[in-house]
C-alpha atoms as a printed R data frame, in Angstrom:
    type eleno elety resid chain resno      x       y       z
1   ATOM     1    CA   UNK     A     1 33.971  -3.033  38.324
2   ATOM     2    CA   UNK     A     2 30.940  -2.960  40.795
3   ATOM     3    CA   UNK     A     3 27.386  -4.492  39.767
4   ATOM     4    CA   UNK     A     4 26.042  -0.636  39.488
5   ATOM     5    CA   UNK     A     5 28.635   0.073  36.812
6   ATOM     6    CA   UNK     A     6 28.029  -2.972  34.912
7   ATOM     7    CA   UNK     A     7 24.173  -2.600  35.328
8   ATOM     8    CA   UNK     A     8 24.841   0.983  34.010
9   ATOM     9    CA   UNK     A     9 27.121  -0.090  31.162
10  ATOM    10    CA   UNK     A    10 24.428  -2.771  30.070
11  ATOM    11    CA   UNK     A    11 21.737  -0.010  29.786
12  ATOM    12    CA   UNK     A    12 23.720   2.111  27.491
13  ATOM    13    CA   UNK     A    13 24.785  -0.543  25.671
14  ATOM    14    CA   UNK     A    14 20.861  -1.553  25.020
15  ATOM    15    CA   UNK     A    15 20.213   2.500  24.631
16  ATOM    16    CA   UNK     A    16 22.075   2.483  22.056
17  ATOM    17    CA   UNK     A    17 21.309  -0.471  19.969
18  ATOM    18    CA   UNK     A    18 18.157   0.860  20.053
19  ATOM    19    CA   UNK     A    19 19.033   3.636  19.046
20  ATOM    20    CA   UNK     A    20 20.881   1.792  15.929
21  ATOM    21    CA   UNK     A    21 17.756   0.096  15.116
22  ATOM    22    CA   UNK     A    22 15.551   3.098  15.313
23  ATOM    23    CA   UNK     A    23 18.007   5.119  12.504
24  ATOM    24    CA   UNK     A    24 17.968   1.989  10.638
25  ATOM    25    CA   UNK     A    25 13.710   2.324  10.226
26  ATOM    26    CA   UNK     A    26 14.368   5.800   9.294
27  ATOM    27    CA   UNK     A    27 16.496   5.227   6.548
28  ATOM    28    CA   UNK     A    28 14.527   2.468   5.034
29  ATOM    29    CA   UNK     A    29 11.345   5.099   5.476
30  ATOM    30    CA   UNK     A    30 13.494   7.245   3.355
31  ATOM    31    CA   UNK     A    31 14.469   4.482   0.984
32  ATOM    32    CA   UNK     A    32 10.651   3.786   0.323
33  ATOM    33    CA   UNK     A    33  9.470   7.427   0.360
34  ATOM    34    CA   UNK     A    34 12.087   8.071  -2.440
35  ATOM    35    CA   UNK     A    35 10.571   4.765  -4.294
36  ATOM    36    CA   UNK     A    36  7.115   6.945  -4.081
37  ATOM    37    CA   UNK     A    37  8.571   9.736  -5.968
38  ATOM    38    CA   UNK     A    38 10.499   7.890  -8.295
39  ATOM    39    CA   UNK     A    39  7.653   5.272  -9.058
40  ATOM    40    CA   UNK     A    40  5.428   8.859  -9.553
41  ATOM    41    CA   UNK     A    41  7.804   9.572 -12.257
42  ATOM    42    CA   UNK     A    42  8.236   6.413 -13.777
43  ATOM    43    CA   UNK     A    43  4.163   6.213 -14.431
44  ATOM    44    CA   UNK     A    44  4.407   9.812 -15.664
45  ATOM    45    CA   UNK     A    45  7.196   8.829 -18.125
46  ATOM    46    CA   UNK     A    46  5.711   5.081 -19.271
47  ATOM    47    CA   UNK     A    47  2.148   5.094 -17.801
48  ATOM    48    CA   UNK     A    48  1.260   8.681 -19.425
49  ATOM    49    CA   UNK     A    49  3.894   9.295 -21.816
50  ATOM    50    CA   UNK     A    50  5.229  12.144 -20.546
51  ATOM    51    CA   UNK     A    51  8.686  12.006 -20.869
52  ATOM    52    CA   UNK     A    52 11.114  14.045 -18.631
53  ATOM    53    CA   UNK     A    53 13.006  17.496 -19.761
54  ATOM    54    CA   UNK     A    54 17.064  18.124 -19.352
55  ATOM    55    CA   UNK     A    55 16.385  19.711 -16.083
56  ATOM    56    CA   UNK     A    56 13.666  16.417 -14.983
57  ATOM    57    CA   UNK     A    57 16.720  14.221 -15.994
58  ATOM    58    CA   UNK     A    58 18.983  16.740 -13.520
59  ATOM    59    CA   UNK     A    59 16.515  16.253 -10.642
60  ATOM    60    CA   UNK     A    60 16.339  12.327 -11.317
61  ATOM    61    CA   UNK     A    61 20.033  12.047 -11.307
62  ATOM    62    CA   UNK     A    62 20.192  14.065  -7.768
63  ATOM    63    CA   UNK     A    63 17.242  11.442  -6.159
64  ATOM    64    CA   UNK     A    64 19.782   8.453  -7.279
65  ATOM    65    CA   UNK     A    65 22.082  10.873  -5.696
66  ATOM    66    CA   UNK     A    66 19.622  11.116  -2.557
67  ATOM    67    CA   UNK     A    67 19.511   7.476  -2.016
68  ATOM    68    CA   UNK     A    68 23.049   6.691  -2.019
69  ATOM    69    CA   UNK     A    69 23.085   7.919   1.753
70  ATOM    70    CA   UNK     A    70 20.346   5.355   2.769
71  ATOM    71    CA   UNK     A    71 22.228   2.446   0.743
72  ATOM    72    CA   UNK     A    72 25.034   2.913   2.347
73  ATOM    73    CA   UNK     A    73 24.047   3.351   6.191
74  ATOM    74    CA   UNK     A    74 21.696   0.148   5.743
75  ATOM    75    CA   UNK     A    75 24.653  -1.627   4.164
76  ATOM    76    CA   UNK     A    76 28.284  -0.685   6.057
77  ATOM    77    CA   UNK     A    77 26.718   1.436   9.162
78  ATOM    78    CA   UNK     A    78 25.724   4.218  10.055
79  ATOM    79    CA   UNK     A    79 28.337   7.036   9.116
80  ATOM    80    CA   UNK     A    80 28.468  11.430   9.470
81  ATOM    81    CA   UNK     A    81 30.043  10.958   5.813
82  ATOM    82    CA   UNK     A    82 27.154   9.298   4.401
83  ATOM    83    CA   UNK     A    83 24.146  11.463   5.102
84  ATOM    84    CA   UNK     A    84 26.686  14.054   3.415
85  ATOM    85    CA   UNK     A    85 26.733  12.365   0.549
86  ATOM    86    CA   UNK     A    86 23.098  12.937   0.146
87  ATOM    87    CA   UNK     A    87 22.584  16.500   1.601
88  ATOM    88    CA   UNK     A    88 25.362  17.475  -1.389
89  ATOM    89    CA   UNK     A    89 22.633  15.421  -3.858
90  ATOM    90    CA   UNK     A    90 19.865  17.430  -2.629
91  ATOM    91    CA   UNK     A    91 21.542  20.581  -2.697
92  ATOM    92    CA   UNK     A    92 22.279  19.871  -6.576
93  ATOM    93    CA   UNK     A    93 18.664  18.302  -7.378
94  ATOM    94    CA   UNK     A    94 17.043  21.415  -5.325
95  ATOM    95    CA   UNK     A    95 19.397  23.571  -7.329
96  ATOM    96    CA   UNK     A    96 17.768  21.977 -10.679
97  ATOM    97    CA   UNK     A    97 14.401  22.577  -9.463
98  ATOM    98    CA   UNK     A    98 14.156  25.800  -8.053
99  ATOM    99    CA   UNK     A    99 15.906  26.873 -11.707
100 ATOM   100    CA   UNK     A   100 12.943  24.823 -13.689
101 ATOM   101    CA   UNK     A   101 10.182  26.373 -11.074
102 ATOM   102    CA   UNK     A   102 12.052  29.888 -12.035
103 ATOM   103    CA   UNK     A   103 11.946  29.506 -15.654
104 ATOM   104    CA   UNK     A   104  7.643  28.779 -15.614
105 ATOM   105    CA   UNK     A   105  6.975  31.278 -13.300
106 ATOM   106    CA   UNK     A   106  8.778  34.521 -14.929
107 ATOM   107    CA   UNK     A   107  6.015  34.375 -17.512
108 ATOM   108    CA   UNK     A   108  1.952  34.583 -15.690
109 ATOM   109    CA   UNK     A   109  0.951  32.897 -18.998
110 ATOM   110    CA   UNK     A   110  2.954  29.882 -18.687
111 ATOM   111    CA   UNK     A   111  1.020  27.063 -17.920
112 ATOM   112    CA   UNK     A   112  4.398  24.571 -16.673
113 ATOM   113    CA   UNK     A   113  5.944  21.724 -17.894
114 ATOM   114    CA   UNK     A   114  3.880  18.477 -17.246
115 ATOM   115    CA   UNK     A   115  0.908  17.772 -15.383
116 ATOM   116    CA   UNK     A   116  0.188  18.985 -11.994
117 ATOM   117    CA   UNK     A   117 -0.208  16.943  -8.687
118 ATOM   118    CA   UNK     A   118 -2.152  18.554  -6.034
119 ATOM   119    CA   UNK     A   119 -2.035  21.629  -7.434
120 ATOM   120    CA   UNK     A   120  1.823  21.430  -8.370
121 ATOM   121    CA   UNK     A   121  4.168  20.016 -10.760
122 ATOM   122    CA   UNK     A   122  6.363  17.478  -9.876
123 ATOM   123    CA   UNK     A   123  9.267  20.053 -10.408
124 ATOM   124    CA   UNK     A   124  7.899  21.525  -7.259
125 ATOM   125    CA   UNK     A   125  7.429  18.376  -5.564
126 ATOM   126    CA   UNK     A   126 10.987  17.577  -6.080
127 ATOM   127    CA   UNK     A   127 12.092  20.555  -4.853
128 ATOM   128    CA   UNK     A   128  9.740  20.121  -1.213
129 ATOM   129    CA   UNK     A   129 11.422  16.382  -1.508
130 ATOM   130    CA   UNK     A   130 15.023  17.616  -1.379
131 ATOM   131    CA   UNK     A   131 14.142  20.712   1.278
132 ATOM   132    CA   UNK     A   132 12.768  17.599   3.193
133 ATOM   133    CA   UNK     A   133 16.193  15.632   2.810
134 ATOM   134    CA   UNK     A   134 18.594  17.911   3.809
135 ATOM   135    CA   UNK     A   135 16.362  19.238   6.896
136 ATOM   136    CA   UNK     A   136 15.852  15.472   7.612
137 ATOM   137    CA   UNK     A   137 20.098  14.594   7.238
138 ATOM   138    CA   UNK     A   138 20.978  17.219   9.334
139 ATOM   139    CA   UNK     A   139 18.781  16.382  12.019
140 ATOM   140    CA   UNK     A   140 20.101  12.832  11.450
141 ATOM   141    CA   UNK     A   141 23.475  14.363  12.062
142 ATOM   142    CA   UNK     A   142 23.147  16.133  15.181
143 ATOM   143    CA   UNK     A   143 21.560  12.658  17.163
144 ATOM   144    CA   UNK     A   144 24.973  11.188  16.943
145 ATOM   145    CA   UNK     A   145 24.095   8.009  19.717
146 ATOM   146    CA   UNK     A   146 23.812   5.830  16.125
147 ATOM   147    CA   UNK     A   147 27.510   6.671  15.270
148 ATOM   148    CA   UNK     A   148 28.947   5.509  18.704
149 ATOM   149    CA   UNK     A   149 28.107   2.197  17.850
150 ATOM   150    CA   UNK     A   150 30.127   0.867  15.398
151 ATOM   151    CA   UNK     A   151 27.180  -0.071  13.458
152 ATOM   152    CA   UNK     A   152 28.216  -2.860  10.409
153 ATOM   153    CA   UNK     A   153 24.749  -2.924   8.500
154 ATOM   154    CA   UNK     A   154 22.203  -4.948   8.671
155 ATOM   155    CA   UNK     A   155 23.521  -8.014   7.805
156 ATOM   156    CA   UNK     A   156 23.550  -8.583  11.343
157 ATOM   157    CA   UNK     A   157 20.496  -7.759  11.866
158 ATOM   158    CA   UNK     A   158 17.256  -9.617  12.980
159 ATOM   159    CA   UNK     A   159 15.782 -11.501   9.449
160 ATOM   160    CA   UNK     A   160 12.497  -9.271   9.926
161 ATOM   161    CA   UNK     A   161 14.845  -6.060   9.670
162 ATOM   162    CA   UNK     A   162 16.548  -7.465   6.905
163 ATOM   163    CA   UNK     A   163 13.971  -8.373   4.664
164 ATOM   164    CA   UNK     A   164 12.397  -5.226   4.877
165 ATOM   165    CA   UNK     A   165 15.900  -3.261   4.516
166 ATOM   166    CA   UNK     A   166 16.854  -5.402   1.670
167 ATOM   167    CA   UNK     A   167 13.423  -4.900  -0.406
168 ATOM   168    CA   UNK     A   168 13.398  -0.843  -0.024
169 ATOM   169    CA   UNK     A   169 17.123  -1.579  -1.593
170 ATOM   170    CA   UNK     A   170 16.657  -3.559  -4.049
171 ATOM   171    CA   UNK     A   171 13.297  -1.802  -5.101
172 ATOM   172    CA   UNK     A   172 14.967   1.768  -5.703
173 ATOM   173    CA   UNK     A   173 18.305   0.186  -7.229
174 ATOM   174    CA   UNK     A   174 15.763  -1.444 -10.154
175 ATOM   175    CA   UNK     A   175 13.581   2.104 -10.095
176 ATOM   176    CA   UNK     A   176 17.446   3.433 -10.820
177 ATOM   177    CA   UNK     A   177 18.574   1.053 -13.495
178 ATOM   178    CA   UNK     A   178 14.822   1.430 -15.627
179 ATOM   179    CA   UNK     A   179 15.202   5.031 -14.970
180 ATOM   180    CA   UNK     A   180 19.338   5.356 -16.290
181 ATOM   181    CA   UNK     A   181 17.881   2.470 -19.349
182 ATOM   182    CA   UNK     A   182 15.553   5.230 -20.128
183 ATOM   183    CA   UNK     A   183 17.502   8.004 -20.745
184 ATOM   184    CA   UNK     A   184 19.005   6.632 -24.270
185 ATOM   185    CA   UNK     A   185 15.732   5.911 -26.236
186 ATOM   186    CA   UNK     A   186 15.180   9.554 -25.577
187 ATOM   187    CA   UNK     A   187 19.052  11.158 -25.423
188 ATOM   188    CA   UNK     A   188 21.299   8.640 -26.972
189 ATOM   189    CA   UNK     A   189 24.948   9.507 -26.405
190 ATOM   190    CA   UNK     A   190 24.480  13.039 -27.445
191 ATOM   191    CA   UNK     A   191 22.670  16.785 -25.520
192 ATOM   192    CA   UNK     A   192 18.738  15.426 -24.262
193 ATOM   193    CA   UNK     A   193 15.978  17.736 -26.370
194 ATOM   194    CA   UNK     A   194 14.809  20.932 -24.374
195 ATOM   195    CA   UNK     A   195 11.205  19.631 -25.182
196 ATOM   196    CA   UNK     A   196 11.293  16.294 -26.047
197 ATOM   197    CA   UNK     A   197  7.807  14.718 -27.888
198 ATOM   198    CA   UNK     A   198  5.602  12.867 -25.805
199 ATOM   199    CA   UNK     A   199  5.320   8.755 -26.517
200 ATOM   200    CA   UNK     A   200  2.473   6.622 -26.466
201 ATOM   201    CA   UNK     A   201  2.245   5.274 -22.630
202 ATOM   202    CA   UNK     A   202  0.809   1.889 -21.178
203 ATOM   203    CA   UNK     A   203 -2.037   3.893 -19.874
204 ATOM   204    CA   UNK     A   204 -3.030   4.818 -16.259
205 ATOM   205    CA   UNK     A   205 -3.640   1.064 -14.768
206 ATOM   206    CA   UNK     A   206 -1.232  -0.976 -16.819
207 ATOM   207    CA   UNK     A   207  1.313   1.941 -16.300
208 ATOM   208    CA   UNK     A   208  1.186   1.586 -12.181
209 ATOM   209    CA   UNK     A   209  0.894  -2.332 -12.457
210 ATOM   210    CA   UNK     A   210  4.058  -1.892 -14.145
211 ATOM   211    CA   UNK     A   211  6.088   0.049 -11.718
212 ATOM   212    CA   UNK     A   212  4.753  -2.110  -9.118
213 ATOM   213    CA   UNK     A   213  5.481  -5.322 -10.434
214 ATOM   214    CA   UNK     A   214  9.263  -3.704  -9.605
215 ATOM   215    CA   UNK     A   215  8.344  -4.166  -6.037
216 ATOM   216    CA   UNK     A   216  7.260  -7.532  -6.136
217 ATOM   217    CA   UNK     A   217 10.446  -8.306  -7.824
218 ATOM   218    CA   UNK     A   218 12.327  -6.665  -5.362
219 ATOM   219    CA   UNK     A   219 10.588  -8.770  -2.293
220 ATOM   220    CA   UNK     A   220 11.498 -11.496  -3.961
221 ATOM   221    CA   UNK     A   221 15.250 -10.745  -4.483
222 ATOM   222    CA   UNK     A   222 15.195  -9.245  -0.751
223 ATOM   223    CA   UNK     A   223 14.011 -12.762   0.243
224 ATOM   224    CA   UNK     A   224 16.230 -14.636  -1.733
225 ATOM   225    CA   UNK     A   225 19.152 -12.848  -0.287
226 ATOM   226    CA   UNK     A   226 18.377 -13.446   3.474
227 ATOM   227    CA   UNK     A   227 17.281 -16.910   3.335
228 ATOM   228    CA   UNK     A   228 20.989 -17.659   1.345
229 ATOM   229    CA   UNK     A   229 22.640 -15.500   4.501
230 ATOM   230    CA   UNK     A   230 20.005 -17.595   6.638
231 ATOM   231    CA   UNK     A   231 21.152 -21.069   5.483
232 ATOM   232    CA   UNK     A   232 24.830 -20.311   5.311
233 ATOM   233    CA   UNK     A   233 25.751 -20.833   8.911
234 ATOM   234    CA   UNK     A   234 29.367 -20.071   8.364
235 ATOM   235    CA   UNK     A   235 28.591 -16.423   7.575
236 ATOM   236    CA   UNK     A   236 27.810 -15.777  10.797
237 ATOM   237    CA   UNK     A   237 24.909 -14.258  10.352
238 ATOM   238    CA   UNK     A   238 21.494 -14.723  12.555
């Protein structure tokens, strides 16, 4: 092998890891941009006291759906298989929200379900979230340099990377346990109510200390897990 192919090998090698790195920032801006919209409803539900409809509990379901793409790329590698997983979510959760918008807009009079947010309810908003998703996935899918690498997650990774990966994980996972926790106070083990009665919230500042007091806990974990990997030395891991 001449120095010109080995120069040339080098350089796609580095392309490429760059390339790794790059769809690895992407997903975690998707991890945190799905915290936003999950910590929106979370505030609505306990800040407010709004709580969420059958087809709100549909569209929540699909955005745990959503994430599972993310999780997984950050975690095993980047895979074709996993940015499926979440385009079939957002097909499902955009299917939930384009029947709620449907519903509120056959009758003029209707005023919607819930408060609006720059001029339109959150049912809308999820819908414009999962449009987003599976526009974003399949664009994801057609750079395929990311796949060619073999990726294994992050837990090779540089610690910066990992900190950051770790805390947009562990930040929607406990978004996703309060929000499955909150589902039986209002549901039990039997059918949700179609219009289920509003509770007293924690008010406007308490309610968003609250949600993000969830991110400061997930720093912490995120930290706690990398320095363990950090001080291990026969993990392997830098």
């Amino acid at each position: 092998m001449t120095s010109n192919e080995t120069e040339h090998e080098a350089a796609a090698h580095a392309a490429e890891e760059r390339a790794t790195r790059l769809a690895r920032l992407i997903n975690i801006a998707a991890l945190f941009a799905l915290v936003g919209v999950l910590a929106g409803s979370l505030h609505l539900q306990f800040g407010i006291g709004e709580q969420p409809c059958p087809l709100c509990l549909v569209q929540r379901s699909a955005m745990i759906g959503l994430a599972v793409g993310p999780l997984m790329n950050l975690l095993w590698g980047m895979r074709p298989a996993h940015y499926a997983l979440s385009i079939l979510a957002a097909m499902v959760g955009g299917a939930g929200s384009t029947r709620q918008i449907l519903l509120h807009i056959a009758d003029p009079a209707d005023p919607g379900y819930g408060p609006e947010f720059g001029g339109f309810h959150l049912y809308t908003w999820a819908f414009v979230t999962f449009a987003v998703a599976i526009v974003g996935c399949a664009v994801m899918l057609l750079w395929d340099t990311p796949f060619r690498t073999r990726d294994n997650g992050i837990l090779h990774e540089r610690r910066g990377m990992r900190i950051l990966a770790f805390t947009a994980i562990n930040w929607v996972t406990l978004d996703l346990i309060v929000i499955a926790l909150s589902v039986l106070p209002e549901c039990g083990l039997g059918m949700c109510p179609d219009d289920p009665a509003n509770i007293t919230g924690f008010g406007d500042v308490p309610g968003w200390a609250a949600v993000l007091s969830l991110g400061l806990l997930a720093v912490a974990i995120a930290l706690a897990v990398v320095m363990d990997r950090r001080w291990v030395p026969h993990r392997g891991v830098r």
